[in-house]
Structures are given as structure tokens and as C-alpha cells.
PDB file of N, CA, C, O and CB in Angstrom:
ATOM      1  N   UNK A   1      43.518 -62.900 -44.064  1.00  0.00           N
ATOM      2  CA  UNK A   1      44.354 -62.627 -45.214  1.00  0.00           C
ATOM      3  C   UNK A   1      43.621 -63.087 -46.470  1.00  0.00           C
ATOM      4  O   UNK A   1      42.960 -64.124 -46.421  1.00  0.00           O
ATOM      5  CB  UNK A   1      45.732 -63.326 -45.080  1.00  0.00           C
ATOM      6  N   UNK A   2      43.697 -62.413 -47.529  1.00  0.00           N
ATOM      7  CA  UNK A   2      42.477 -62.270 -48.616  1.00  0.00           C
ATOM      8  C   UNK A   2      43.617 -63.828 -49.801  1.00  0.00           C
ATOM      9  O   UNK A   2      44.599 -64.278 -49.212  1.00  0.00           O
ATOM     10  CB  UNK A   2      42.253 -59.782 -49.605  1.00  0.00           C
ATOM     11  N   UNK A   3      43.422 -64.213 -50.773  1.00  0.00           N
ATOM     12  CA  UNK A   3      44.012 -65.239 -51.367  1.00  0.00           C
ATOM     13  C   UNK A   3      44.962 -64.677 -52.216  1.00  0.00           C
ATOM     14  O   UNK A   3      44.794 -63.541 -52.658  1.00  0.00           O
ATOM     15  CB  UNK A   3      43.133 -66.089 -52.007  1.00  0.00           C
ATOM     16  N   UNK A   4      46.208 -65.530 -52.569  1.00  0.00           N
ATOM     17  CA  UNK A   4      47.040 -64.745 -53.440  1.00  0.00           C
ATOM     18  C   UNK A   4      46.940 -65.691 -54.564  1.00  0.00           C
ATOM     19  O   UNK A   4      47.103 -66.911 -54.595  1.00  0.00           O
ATOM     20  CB  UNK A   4      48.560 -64.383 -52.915  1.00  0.00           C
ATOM     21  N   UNK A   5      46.559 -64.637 -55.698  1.00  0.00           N
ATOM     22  CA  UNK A   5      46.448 -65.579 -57.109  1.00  0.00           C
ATOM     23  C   UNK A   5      47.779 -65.081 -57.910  1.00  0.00           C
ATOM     24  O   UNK A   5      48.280 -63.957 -57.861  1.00  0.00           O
ATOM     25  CB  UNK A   5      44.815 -65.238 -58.176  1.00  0.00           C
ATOM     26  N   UNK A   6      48.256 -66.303 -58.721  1.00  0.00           N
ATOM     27  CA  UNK A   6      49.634 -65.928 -58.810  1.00  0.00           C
ATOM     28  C   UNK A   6      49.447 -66.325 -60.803  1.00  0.00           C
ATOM     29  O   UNK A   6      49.229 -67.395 -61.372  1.00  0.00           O
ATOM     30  CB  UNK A   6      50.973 -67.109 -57.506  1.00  0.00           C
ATOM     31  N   UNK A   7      49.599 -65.314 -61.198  1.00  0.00           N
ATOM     32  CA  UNK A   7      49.564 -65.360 -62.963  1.00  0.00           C
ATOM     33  C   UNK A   7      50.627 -65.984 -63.766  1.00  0.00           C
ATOM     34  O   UNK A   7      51.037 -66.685 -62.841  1.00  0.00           O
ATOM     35  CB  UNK A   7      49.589 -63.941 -63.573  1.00  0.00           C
ATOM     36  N   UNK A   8      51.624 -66.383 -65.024  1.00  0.00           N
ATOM     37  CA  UNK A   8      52.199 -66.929 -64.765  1.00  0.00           C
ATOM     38  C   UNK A   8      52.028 -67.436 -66.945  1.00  0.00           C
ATOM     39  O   UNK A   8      51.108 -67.975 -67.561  1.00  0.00           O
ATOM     40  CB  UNK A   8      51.847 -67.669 -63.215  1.00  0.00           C
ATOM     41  N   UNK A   9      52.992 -67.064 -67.270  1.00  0.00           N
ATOM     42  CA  UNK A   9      52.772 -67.205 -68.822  1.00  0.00           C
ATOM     43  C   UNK A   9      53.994 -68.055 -69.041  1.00  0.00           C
ATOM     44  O   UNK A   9      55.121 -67.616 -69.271  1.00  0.00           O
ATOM     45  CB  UNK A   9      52.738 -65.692 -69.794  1.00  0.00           C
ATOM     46  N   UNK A  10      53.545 -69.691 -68.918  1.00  0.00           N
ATOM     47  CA  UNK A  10      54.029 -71.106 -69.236  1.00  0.00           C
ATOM     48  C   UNK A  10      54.154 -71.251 -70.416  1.00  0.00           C
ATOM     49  O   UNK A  10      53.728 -70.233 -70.962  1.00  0.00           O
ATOM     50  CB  UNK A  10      53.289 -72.141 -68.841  1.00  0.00           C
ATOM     51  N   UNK A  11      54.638 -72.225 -71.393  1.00  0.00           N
ATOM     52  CA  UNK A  11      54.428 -72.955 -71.900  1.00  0.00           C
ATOM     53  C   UNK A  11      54.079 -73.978 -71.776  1.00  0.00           C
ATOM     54  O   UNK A  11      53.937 -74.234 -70.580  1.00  0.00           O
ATOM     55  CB  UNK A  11      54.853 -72.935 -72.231  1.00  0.00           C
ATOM     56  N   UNK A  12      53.689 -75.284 -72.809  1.00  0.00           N
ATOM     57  CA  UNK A  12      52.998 -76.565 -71.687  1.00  0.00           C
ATOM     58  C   UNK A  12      54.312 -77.244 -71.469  1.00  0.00           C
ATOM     59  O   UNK A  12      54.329 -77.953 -70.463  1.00  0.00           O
ATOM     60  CB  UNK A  12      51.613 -77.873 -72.423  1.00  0.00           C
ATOM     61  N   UNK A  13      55.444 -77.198 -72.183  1.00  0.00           N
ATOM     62  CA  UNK A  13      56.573 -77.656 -71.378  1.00  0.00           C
ATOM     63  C   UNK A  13      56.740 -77.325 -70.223  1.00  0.00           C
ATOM     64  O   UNK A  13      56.437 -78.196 -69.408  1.00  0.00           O
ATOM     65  CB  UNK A  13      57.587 -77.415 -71.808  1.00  0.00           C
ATOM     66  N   UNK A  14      57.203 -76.154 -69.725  1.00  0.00           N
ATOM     67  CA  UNK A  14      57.545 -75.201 -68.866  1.00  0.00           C
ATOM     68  C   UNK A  14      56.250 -75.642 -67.393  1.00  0.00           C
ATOM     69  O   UNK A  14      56.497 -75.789 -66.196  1.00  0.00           O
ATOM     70  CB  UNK A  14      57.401 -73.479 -69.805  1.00  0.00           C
ATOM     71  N   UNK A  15      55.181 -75.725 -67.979  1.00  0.00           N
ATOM     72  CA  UNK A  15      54.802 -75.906 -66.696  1.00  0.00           C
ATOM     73  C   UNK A  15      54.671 -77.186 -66.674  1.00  0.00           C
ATOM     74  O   UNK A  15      54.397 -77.383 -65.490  1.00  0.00           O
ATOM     75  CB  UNK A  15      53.702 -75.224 -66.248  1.00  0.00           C
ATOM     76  N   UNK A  16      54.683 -78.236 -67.208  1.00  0.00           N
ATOM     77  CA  UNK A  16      54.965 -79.554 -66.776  1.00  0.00           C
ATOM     78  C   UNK A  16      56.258 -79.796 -65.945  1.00  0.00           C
ATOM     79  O   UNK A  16      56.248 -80.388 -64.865  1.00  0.00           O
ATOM     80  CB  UNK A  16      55.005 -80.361 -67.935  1.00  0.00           C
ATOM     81  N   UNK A  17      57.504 -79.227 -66.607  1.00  0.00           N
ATOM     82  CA  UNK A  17      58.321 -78.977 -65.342  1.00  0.00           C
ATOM     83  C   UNK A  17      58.353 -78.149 -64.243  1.00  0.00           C
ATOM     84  O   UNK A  17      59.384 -78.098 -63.572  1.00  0.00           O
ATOM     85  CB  UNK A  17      59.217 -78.783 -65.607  1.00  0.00           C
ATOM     86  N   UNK A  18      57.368 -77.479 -63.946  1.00  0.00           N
ATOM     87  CA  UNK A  18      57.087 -76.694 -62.633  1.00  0.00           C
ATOM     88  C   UNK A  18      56.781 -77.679 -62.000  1.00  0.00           C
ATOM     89  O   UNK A  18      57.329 -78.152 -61.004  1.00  0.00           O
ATOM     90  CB  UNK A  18      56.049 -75.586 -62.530  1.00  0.00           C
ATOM     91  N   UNK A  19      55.494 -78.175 -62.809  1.00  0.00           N
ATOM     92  CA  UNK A  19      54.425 -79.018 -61.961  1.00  0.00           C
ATOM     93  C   UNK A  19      55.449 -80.376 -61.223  1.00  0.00           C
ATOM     94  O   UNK A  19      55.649 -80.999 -60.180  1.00  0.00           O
ATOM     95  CB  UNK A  19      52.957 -79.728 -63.228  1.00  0.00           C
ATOM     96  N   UNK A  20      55.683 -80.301 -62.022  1.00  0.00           N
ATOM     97  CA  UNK A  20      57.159 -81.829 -61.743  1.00  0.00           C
ATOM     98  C   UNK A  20      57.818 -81.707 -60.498  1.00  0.00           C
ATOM     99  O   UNK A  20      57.851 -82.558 -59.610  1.00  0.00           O
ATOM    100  CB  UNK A  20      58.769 -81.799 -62.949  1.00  0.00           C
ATOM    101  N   UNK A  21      58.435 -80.382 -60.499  1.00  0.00           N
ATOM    102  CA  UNK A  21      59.427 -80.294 -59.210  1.00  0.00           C
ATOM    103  C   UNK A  21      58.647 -79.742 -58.247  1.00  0.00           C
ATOM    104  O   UNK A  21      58.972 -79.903 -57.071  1.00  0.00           O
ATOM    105  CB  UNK A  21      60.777 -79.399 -59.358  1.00  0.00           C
ATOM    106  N   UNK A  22      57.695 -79.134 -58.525  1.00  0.00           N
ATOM    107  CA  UNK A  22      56.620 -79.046 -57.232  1.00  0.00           C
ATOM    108  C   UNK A  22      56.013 -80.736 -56.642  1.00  0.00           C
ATOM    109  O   UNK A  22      55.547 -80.738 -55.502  1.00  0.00           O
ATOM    110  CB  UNK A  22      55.033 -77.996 -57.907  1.00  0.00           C
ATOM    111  N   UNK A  23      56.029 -81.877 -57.286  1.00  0.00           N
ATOM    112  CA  UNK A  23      55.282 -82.933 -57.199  1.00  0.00           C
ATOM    113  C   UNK A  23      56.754 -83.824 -56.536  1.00  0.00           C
ATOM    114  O   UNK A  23      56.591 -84.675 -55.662  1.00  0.00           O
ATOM    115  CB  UNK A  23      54.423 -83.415 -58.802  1.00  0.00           C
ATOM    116  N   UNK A  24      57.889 -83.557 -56.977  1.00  0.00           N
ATOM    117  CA  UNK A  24      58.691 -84.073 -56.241  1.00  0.00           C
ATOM    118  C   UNK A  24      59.296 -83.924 -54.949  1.00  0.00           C
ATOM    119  O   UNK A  24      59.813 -84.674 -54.121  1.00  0.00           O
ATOM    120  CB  UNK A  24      59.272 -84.102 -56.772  1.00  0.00           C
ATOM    121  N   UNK A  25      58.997 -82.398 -55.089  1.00  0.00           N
ATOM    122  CA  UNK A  25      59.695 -81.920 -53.272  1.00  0.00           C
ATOM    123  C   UNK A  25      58.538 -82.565 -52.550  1.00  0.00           C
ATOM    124  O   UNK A  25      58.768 -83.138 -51.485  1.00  0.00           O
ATOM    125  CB  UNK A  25      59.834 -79.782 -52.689  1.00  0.00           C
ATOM    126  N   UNK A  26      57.179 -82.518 -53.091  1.00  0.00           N
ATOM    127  CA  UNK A  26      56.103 -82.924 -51.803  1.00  0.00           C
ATOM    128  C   UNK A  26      56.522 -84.427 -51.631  1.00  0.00           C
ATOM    129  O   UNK A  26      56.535 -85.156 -50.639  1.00  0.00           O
ATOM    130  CB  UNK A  26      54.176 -82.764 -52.205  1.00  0.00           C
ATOM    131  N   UNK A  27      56.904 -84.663 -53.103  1.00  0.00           N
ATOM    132  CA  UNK A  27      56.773 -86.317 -52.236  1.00  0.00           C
ATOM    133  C   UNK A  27      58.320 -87.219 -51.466  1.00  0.00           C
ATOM    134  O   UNK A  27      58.489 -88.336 -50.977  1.00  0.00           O
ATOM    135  CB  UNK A  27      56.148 -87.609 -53.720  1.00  0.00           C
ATOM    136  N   UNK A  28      59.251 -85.954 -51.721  1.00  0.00           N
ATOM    137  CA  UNK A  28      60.510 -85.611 -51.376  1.00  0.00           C
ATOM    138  C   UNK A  28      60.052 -85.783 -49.714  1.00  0.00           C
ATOM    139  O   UNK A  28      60.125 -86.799 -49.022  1.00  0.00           O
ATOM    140  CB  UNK A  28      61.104 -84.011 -52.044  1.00  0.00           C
ATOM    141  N   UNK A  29      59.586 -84.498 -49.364  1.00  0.00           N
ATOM    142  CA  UNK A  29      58.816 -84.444 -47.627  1.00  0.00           C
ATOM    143  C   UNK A  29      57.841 -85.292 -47.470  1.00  0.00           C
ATOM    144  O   UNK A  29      57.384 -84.968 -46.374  1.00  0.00           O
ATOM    145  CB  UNK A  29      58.042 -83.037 -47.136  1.00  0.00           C
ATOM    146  N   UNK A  30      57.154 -86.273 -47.902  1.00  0.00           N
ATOM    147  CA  UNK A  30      56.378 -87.191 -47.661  1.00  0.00           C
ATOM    148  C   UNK A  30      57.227 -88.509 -46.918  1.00  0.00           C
ATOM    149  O   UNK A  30      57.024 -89.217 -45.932  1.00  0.00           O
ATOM    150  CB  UNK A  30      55.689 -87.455 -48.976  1.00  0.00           C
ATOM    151  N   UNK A  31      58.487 -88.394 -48.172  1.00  0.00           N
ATOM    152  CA  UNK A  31      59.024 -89.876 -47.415  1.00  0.00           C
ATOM    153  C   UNK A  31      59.892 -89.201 -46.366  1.00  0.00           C
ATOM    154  O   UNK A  31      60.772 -90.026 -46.117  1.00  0.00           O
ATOM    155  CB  UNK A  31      60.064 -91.137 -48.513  1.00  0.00           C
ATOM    156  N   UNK A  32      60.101 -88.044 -45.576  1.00  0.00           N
ATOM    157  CA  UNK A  32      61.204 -87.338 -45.157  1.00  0.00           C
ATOM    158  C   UNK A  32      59.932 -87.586 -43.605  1.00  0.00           C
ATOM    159  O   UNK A  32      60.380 -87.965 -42.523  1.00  0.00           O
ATOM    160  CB  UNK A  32      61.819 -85.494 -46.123  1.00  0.00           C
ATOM    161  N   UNK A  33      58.662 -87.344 -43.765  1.00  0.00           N
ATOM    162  CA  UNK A  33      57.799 -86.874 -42.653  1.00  0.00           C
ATOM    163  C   UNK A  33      57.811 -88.583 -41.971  1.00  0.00           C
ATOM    164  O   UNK A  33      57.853 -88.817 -40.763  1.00  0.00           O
ATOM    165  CB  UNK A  33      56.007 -86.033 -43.247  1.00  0.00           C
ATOM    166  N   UNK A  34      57.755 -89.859 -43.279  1.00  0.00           N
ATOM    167  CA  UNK A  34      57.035 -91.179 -42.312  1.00  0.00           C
ATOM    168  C   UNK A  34      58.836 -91.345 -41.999  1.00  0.00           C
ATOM    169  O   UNK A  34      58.878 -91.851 -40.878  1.00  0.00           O
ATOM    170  CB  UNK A  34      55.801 -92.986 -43.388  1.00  0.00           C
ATOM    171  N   UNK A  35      60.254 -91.146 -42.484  1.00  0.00           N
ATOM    172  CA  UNK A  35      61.221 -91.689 -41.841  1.00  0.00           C
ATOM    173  C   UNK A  35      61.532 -91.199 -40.536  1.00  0.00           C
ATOM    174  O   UNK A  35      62.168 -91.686 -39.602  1.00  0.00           O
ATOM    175  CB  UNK A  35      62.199 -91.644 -42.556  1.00  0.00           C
ATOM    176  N   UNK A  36      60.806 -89.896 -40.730  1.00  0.00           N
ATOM    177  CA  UNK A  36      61.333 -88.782 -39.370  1.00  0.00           C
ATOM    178  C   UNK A  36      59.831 -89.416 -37.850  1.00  0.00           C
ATOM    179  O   UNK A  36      60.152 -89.561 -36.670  1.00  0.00           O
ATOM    180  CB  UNK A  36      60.955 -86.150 -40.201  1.00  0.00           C
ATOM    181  N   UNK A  37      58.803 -89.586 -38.221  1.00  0.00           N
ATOM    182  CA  UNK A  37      58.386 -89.961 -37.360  1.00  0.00           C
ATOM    183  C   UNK A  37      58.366 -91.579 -36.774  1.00  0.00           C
ATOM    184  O   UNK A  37      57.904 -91.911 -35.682  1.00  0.00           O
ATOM    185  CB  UNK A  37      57.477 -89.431 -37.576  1.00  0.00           C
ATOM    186  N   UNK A  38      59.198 -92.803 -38.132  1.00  0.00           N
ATOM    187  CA  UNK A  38      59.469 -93.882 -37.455  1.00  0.00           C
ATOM    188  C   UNK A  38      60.581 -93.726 -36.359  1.00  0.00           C
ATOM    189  O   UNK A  38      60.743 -94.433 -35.364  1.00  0.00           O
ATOM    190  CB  UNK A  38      59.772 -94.845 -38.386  1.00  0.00           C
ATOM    191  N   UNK A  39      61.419 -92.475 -36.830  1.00  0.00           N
ATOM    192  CA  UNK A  39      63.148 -92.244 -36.523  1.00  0.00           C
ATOM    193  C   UNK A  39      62.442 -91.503 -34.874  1.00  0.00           C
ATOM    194  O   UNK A  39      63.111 -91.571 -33.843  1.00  0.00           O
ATOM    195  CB  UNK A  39      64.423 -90.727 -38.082  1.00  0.00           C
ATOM    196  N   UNK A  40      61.640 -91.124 -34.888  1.00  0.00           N
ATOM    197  CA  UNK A  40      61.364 -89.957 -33.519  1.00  0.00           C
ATOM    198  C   UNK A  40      61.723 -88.723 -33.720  1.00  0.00           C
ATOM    199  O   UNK A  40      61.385 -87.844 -32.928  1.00  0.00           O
ATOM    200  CB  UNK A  40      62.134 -90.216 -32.188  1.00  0.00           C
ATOM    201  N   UNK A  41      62.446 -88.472 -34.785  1.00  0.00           N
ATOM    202  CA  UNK A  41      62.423 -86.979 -35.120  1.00  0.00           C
ATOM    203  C   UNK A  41      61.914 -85.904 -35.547  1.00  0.00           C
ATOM    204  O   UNK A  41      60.916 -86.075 -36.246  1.00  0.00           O
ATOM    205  CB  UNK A  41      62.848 -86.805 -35.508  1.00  0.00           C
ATOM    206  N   UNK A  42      62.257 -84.782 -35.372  1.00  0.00           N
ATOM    207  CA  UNK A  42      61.350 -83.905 -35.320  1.00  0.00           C
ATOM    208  C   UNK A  42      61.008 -83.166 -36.710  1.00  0.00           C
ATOM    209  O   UNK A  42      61.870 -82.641 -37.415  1.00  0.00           O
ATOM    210  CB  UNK A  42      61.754 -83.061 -34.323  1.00  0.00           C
ATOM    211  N   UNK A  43      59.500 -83.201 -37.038  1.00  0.00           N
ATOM    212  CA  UNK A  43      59.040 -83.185 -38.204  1.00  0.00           C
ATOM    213  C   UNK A  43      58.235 -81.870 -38.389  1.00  0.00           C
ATOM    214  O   UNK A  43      57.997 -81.431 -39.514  1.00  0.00           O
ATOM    215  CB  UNK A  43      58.323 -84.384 -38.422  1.00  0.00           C
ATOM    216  N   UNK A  44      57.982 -81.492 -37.689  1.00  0.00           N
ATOM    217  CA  UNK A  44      57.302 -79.885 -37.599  1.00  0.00           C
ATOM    218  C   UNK A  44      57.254 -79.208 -38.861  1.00  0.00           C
ATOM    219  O   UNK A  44      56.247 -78.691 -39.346  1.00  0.00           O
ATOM    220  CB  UNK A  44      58.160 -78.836 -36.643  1.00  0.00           C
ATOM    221  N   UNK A  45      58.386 -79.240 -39.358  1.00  0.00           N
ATOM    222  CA  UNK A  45      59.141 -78.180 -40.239  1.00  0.00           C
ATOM    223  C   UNK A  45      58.579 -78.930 -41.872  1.00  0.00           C
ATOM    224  O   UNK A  45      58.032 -78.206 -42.703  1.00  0.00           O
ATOM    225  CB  UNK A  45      61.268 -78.180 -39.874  1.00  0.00           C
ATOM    226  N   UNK A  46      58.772 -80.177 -42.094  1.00  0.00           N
ATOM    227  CA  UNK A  46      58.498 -81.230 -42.663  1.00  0.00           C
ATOM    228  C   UNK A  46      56.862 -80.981 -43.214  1.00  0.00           C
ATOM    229  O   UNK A  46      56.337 -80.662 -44.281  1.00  0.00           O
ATOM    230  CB  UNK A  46      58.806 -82.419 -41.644  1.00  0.00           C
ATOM    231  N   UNK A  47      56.422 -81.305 -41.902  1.00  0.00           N
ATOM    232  CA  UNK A  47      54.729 -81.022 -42.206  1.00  0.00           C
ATOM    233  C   UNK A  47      54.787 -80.205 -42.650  1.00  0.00           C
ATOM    234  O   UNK A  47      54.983 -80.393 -43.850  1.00  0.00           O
ATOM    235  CB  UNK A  47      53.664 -80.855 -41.322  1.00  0.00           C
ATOM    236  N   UNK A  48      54.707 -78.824 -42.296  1.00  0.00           N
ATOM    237  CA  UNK A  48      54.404 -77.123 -42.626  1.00  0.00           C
ATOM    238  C   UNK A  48      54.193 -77.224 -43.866  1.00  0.00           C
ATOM    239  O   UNK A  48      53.180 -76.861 -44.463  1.00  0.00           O
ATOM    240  CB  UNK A  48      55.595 -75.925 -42.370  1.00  0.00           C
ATOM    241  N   UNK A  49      55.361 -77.838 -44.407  1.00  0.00           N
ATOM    242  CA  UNK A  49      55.809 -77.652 -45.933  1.00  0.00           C
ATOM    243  C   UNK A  49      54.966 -78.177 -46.503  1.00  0.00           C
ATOM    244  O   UNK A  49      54.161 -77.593 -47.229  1.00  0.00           O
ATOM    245  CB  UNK A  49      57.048 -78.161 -46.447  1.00  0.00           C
ATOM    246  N   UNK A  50      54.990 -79.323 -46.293  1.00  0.00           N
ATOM    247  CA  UNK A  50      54.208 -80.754 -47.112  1.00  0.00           C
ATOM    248  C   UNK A  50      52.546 -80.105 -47.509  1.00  0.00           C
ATOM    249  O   UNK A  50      52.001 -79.941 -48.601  1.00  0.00           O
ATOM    250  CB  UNK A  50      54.021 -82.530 -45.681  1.00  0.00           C
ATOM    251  N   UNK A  51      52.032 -79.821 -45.980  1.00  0.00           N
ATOM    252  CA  UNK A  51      50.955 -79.423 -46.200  1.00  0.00           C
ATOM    253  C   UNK A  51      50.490 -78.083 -47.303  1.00  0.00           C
ATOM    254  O   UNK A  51      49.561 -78.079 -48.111  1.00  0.00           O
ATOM    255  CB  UNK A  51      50.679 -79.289 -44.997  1.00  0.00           C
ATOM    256  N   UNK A  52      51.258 -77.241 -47.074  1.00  0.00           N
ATOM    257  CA  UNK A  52      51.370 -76.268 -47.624  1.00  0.00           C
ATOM    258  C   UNK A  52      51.664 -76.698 -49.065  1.00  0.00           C
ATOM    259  O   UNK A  52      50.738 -76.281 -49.760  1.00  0.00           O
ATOM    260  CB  UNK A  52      52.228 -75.483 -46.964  1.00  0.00           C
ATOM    261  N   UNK A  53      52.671 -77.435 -49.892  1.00  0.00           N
ATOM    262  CA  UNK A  53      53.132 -77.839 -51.437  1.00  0.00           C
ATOM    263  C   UNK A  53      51.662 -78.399 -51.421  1.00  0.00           C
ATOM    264  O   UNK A  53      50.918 -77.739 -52.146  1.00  0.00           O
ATOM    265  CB  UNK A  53      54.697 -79.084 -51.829  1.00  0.00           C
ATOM    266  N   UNK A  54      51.089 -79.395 -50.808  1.00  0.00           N
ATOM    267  CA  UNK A  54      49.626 -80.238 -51.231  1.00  0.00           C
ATOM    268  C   UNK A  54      48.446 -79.349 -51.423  1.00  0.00           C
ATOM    269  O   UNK A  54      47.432 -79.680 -52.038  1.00  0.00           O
ATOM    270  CB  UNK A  54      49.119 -81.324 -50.029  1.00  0.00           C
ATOM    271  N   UNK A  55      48.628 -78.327 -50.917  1.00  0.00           N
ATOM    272  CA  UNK A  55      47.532 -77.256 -51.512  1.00  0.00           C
ATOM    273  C   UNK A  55      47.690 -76.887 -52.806  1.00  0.00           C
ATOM    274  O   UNK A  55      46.872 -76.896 -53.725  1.00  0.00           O
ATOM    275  CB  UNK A  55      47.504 -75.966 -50.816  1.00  0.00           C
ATOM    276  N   UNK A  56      49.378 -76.404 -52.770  1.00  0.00           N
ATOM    277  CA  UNK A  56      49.453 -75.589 -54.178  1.00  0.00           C
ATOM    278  C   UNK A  56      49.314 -76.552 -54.819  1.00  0.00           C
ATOM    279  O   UNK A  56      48.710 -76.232 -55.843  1.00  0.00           O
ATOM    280  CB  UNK A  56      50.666 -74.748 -54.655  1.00  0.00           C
ATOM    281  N   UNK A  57      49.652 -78.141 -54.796  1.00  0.00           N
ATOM    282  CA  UNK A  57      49.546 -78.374 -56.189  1.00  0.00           C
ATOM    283  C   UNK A  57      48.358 -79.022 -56.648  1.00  0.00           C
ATOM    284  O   UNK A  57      48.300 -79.482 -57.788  1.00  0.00           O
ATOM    285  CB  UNK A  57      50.592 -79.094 -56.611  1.00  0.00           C
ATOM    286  N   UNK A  58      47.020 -79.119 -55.519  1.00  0.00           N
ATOM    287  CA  UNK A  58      45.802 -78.783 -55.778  1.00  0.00           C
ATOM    288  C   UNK A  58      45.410 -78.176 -56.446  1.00  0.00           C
ATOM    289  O   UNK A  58      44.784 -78.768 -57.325  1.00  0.00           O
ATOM    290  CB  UNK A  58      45.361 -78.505 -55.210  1.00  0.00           C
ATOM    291  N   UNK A  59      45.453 -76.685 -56.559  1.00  0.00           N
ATOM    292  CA  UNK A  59      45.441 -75.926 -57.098  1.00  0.00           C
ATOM    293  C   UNK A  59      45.980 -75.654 -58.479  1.00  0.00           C
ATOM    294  O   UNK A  59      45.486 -74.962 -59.370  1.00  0.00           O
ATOM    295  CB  UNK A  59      45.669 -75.464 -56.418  1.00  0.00           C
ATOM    296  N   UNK A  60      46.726 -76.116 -58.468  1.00  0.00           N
ATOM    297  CA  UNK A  60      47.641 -75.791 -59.882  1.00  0.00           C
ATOM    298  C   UNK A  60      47.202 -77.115 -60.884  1.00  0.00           C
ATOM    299  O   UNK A  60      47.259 -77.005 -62.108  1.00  0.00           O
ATOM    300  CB  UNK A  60      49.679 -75.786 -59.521  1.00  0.00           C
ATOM    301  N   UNK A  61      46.774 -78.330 -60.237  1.00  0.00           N
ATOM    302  CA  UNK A  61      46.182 -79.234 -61.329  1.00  0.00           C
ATOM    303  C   UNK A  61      44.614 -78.881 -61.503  1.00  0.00           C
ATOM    304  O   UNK A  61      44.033 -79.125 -62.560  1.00  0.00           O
ATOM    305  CB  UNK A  61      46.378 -80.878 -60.907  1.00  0.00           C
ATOM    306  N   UNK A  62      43.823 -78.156 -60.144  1.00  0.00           N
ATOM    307  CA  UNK A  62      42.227 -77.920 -60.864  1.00  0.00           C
ATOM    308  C   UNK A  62      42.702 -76.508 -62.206  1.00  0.00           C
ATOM    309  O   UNK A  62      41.950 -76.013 -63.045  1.00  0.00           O
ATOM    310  CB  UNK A  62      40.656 -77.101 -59.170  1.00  0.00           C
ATOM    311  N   UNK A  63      44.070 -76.220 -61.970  1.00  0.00           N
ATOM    312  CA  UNK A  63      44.067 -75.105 -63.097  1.00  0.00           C
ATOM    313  C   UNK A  63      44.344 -75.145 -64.561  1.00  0.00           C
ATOM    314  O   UNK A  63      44.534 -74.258 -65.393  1.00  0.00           O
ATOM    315  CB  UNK A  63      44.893 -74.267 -62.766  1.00  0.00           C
ATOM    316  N   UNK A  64      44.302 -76.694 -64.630  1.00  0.00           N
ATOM    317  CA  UNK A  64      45.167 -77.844 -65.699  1.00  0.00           C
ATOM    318  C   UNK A  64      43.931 -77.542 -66.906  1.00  0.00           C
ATOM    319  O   UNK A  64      43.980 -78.112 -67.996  1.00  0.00           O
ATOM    320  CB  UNK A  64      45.329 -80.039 -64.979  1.00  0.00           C
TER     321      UNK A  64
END
């Protein structure tokens, strides 16, 4: 599958609050992934995500 580049006409407000609630859900599922694996529960779903938000917002700060 070839990369999807996604365009996107912010303001620098506007994307500081993107960037924001993208930076909170990851770290939203960060503390969701270490309670779920002290708890024994199942985190599958957890990761997927996590991993997946830590790319984009790789991406979206080398785009800073």
C-alpha cells in the first residue's frame, strides 16, 4: 500500500489544537495499555491504536 499524504489548511491555532488532542488520546492509551497489562487485560485494541497515533504524530511534528 503506497503512503497516504493528507493536506490540510490550519491555522497555527487550529493545528496546535489538532496536535493537542492527537497528543492526548496517545497518551490517553498509554496509561490505558500499562493499567490494562498490570490489570491482565486485554490490550490488543489499545496497542493498535497507540502505535498507530505515535506514528502520526511523528509525522505531523517533523511537519512543524
Amino acid at each position: 500500500m503506497d503512503g497516504m499524504k493528507v493536506e490540510m489548511n490550519l491555522s497555527g491555532e487550529e493545528w496546535r489544537a489538532a496536535l493537542s488532542c492527537i497528543e492526548r488520546r496517545y497518551n490517553e492509551l498509554k496509561r490505558k495499555l500499562a493499567e490494562g497489562e498490570r490489570m491482565g487485560r486485554s490490550i490488543r485494541y489499545y496497542r493498535e491504536e497507540s502505535l498507530l497515533l505515535e506514528r502520526v504524530l511523528d509525522e505531523l511534528k517533523n511537519q512543524e
